[in-house]
N, C-alpha and C positions, 0 to 999 in steps of 0.2 A: 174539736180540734184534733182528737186524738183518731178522728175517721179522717181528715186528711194525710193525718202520717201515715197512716197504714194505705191508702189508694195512692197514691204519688205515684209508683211504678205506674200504676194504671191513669192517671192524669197523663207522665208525660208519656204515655205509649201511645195512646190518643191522641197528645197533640203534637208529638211527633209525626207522627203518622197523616195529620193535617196539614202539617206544615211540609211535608216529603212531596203535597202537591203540587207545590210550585214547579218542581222538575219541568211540569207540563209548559211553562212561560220559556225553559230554555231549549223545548224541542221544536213548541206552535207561539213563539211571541206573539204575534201579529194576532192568534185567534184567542189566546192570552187573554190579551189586551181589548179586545173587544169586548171578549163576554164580562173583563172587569172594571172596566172604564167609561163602554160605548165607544170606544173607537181608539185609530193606532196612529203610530206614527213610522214613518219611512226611512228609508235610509240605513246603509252599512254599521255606521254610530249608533243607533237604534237595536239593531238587530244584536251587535256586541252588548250593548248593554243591559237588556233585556235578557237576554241568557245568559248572562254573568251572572245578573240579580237573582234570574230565577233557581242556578245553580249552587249562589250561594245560601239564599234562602233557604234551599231543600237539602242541602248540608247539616245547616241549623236541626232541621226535622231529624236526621242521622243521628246528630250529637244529642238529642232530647230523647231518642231509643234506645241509644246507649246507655245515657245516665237513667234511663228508667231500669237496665238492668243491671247497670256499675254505680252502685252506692258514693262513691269518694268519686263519682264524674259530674252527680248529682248537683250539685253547688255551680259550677264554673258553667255547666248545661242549661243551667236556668238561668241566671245572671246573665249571659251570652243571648240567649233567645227571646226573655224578657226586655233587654233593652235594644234589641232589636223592634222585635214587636211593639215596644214603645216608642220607638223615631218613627217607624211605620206608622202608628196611629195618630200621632202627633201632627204628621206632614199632611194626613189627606181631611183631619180636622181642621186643620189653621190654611192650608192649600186649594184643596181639593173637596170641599163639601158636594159642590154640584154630581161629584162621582158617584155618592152614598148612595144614591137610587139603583145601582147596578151591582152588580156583584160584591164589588169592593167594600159596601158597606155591609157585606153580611161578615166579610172576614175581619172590619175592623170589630164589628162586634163579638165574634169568637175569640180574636187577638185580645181581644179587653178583658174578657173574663179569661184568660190562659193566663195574661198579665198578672190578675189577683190574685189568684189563684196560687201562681209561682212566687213571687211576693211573701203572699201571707204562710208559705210552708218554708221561705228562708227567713220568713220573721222568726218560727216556732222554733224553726232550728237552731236560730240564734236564743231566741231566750233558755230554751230548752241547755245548750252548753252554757251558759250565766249561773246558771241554775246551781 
């Protein structure tokens, strides 16, 4: 446990840095969407939303590069990005299974372990101040 206190910086610079992907959905939605779905959907409402999502998504990745190098950002960074990442996995599991075959299920599987991962280092850091 005490090798994930010390790599955390290096967790979230990684998944940071993963998640700063998404940028890509708010500049190509449409090819986005393809390469993570198999296919898109039309329209002005679509196009705003989709690069909303993708923008804020890849904000998230910002705020997890940050707290990988601002200690006291570190808590609100992962909290933020974890439950994120958690409605995301949640929707395309009880929603969107059929997706899993495409792209989208390689990131709910990287979101999943980012999830534990972030979790189990503000569990420690909770017991660790208990302590």
């Amino acid at each position: 446990m005490k090798m994930l206190r010390r790599s955390m910086k290096w967790v979230m610079l990684v998944s940071g840095l993963l998640t700063c992907t998404m940028f890509y959905a708010a500049i190509a939605p449409d090819a986005w969407l393809r390469s993570n779905f198999g296919q898109t959907i039309e329209g002005p409402v679509a196009q705003i939303v989709v690069r909303s999502w993708g923008a804020l998504i890849g904000l998230i990745g910002l705020l997890l590069i940050y707290g990988a190098f601002r200690e006291q950002a570190r808590r609100i960074a992962l909290l933020l990005a974890g439950a994120g990442k958690g409605v995301f996995i949640a929707l395309v599991l009880s929603l969107g299974r059929e997706f899993l075959q495409f792209q989208v299920g390689v990131s709910v599987a990287v979101d999943a372990i980012m999830v534990m991962l972030f979790a189990a280092y503000l569990a420690l850091q909770e017991m660790g101040e208990q302590v």
